[in-house]
N, C-alpha and C positions, 0 to 999 in steps of 0.2 A: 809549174803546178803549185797552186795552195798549200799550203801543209795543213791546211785544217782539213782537205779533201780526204788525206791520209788516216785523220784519228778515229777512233772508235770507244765507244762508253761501253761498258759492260752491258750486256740483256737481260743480266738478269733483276727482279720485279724488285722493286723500293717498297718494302712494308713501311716505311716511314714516307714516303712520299705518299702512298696509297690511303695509309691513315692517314694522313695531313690534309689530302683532298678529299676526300671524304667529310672532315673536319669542318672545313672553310665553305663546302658547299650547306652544311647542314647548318652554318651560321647564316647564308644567307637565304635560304627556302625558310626559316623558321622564323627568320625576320621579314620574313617578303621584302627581300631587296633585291635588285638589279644590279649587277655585278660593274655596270655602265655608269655614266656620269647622271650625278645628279643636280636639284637646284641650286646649290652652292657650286658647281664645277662650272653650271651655265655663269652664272653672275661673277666667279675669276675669271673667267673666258673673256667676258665682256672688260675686264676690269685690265685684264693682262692687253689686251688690242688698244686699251682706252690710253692705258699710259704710252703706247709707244705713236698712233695716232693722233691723237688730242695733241700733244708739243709739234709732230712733223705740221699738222694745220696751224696752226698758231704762228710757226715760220711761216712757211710757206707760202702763206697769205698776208706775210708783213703785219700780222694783228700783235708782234715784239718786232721789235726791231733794235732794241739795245745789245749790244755784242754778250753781255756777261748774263743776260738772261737769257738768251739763246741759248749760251754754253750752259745755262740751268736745264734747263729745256731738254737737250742732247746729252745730259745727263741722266736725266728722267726716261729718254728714249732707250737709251745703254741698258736700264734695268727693265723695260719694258719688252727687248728682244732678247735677255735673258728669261725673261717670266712667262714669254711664249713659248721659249723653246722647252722649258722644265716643266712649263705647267699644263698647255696644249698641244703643242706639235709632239709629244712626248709620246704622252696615254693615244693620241689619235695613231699614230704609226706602229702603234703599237696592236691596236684594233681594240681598245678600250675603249675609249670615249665615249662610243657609241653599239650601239648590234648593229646598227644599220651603216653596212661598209661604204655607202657614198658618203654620208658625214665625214666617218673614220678618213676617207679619201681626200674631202676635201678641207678640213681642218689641216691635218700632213701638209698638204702644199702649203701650208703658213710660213715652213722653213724655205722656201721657195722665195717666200713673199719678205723674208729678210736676207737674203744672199746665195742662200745654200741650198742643198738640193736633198729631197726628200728617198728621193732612190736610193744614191750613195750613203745617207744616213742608215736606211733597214737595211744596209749589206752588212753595213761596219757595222753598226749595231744591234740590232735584233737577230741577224745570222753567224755573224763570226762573233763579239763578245757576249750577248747571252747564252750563246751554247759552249763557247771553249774560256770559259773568263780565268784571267789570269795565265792562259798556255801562250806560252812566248812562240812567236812565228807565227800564230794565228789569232790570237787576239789582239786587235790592232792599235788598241789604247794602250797597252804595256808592252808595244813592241818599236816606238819610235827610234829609227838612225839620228846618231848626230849630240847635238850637247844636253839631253836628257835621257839618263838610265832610268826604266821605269822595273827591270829585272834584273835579276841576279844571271841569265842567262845571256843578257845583254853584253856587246864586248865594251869593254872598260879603260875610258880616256884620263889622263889626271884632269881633265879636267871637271869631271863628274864628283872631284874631290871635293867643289865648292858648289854641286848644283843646288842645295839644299837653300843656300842663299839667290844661288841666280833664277830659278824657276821660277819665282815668284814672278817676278818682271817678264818672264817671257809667258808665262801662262796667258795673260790679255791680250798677246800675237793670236788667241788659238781662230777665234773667229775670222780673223783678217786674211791669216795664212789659207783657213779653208775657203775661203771664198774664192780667194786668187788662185791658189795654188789647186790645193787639196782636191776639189771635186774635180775638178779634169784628169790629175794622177789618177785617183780612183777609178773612175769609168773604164779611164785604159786601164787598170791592171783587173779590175772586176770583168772586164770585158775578156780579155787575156784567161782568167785561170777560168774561162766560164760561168763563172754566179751570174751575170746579167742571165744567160739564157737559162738558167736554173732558176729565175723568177718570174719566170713565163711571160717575159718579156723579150724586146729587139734596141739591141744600141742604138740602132736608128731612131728610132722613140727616143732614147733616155738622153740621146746627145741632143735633138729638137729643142726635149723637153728642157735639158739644164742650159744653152746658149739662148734660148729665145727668154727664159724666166730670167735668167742673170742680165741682160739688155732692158728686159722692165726693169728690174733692180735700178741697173746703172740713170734707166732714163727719170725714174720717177724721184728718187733719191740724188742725184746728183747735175742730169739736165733741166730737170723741170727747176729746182732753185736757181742757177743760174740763168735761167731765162725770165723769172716770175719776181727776184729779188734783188736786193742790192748787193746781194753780198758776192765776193770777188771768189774763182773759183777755189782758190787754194784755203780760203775760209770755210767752204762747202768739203771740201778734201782734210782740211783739219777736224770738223765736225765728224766727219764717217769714221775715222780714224778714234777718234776720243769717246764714239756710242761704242765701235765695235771694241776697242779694248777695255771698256769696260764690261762690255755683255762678255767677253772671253771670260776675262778675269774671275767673275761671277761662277762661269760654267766649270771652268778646271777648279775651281775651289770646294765645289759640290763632291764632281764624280769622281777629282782623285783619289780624295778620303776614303769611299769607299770600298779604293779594290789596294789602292797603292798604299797602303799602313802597318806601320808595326805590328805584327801576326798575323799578316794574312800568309797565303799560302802561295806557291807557284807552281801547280802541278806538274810532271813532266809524264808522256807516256812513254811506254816501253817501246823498243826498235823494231815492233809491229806496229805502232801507234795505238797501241789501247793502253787507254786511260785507267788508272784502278778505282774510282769512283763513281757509281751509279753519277746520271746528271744532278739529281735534285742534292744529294750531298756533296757532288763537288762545288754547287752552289754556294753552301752554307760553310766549306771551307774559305773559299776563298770571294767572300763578301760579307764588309762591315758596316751597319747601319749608325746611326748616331744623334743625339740628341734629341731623344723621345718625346722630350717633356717642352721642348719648345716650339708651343704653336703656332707663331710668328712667320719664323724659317720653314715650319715643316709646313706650311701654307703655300708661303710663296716658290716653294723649290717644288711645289708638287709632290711634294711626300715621299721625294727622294732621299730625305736622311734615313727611311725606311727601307733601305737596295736589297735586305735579304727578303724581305715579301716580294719588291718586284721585280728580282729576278726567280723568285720560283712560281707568281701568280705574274707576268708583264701583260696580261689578258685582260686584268679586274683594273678597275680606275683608280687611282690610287688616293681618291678621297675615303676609299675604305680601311687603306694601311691598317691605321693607327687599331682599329678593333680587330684586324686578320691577325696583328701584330700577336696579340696574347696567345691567340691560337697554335702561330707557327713556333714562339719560345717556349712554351709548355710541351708541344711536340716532340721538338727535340730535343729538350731536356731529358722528355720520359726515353728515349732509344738511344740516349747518350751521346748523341750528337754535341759540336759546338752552335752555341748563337752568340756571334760575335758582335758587340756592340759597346760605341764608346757615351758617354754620359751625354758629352756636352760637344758642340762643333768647334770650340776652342780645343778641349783636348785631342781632336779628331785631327784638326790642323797642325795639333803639334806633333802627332804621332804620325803622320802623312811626311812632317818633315826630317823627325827620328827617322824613318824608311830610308829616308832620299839621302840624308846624309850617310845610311849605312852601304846603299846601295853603290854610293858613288866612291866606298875606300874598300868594298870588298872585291875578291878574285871571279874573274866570271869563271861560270858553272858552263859542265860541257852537257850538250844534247843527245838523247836519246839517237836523235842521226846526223 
């Protein structure tokens, strides 16, 4: 059984969440705005598919055919299935993107349409780590086995002594591993503690849906070049390999920062499993946003250096962060709350890797059970 099935948040009512939403809605009834994407979110849309399309046609069709342009190319592609996954597959599985849930629906399947599987994503994500972020054994981004400590609860290898340097390099596995690996682990163990059927769904569905989308994958990406081009298959197999660690690298350098950083927090419940934080404050402990002022990054990541708005709003699109932004820090400023946030994504990255280094020479913490 899950151990996130076990925990419990307090019932009782968040006057600061109560006020907060109250807040963010009366920002947008007074602006008459739609909490959904707007014309900017359409034309990244078009802009995040363009970069990852435009180069695959371009192969594809022998319209380059120099090897180092190619690899230009498949470089261009690598940030293009990172800027899907951050910037639309993101807000749409989330049920932002749109009110109208077949959009939401079919935009989702984008992560489909690069390797990975849309189901397995809102288990891991939208149900185990925005509800329990940060609790070790249930949230499953800080709960990886093997040669990365992403918690203090974690059991502790010497060799964790140096991950602080090797992560780096293994972060751009993270795409590769999930696509091979990861989504079929998950099914079975999502299937096992029951989440599939607690999303009123059937494994029979979700295994259809991830074997037949992963076979497009393979054919469209990797049979159709070698049938269509010159290139030899281990050239086409180096190619996949060189987008998808960089679309990795890309992705773990975002969402680490945010939860995995010097001060954040690692809640543990009690041997009943209740948590001692209402949800919307255990949010705010333990998630850091970062680099406010850079609209560059905070464009193309999807307005993910903004993670305490969207894990307390993961509803609203997150082209509106950046103004819900004042709202939610003045908030809890006034009920004395923290709003953790770092200046710059340099210093975010460095204090991600202050973590890792400390995580990997400290003694592990014993559990609640």
């Amino acid at each position: 059984m899950s151990r996130a099935s076990t925990l419990k948040f307090p019932r009782a009512k968040s006057d600061f969440f109560a006020t907060l939403n109250k807040r963010v809605n009366e920002y947008f009834n007074s602006n008459q705005l739609s909490k959904h994407a707007n014309a900017s979110m359409v034309f990244k849309t078009i802009v995040m598919f363009a970069m990852y399309f435009v180069p695959y046609s371009l192969i594809i069709t022998s319209t380059v055919t120099n090897i180092w342009e190619i690899v230009l190319l498949i470089i261009v592609m690598g940030f293009g299935v990172a800027g899907i996954g951050l910037s639309i597959m993101h807000d749409a599985n989330h049920g932002a993107y749109s009110a109208k849930p077949w959009v939401n629906n079919l935009l989702g399947y984008s992560l489909n349409l690069v390797g990975a599987n849309a189901f397995n994503w809102k288990v891991q994500h939208n149900v185990l780590h925005h509800t329990y972020t940060n609790v070790y054994d249930a949230d499953e981004d800080i709960s990886p086995r093997g040669v990365l400590r992403m918690s203090p609860y974690s059991k502790r290898h010497y060799l964790h002594r140096y991950q602080h340097i090797y992560a780096w390099v293994l972060y751009g596995l993270m795409t590769i591993v999930w696509i091979i690996v990861k989504d079929f682990k998950r099914l079975i163990q999502y299937q096992k503690d029951g989440l599939v059927k607690r999303q009123k769904t059937n494994a029979a569905k979700e295994w259809a849906i991830l074997i037949v989308t992963k076979l497009i994958y393979v054919g469209y990406m990797f049979v159709l070049p070698l049938m269509l081009t010159d290139l030899a298959w281990w050239q086409i197999l180096t190619g996949l390999l060189i987008m998808h660690y960089i679309a990795g690298f890309i992705l773990a350098i975002i969402f680490q920062p945010a939860h995995v950083i010097d001060g954040t927090e690692y809640p543990e419940p009690d041997q009943q499993g209740n948590l001692q934080d209402v949800w919307a404050i255990h949010q705010l402990r333990t998630t850091t946003n970062f680099a406010h002022n850079n609209r560059i990054l905070s464009w193309y990541v999807g307005g993910l250096n903004y993670q305490v708005e969207h894990h307390l709003f993961p509803h609203i699109c997150h082209v509106h962060y950046r103004e819900i932004s004042k709202i939610v820090k003045e908030t809890a400023e006034e009920f004395g709350l923290p709003y953790k946030s770092e200046p710059t994504f340099t210093s975010a990255l460095v204090s991600h890797a202050k973590l890792l280094k400390e995580l990997g020479r400290s003694p592990e913490l014993e559990m609640a059970y």
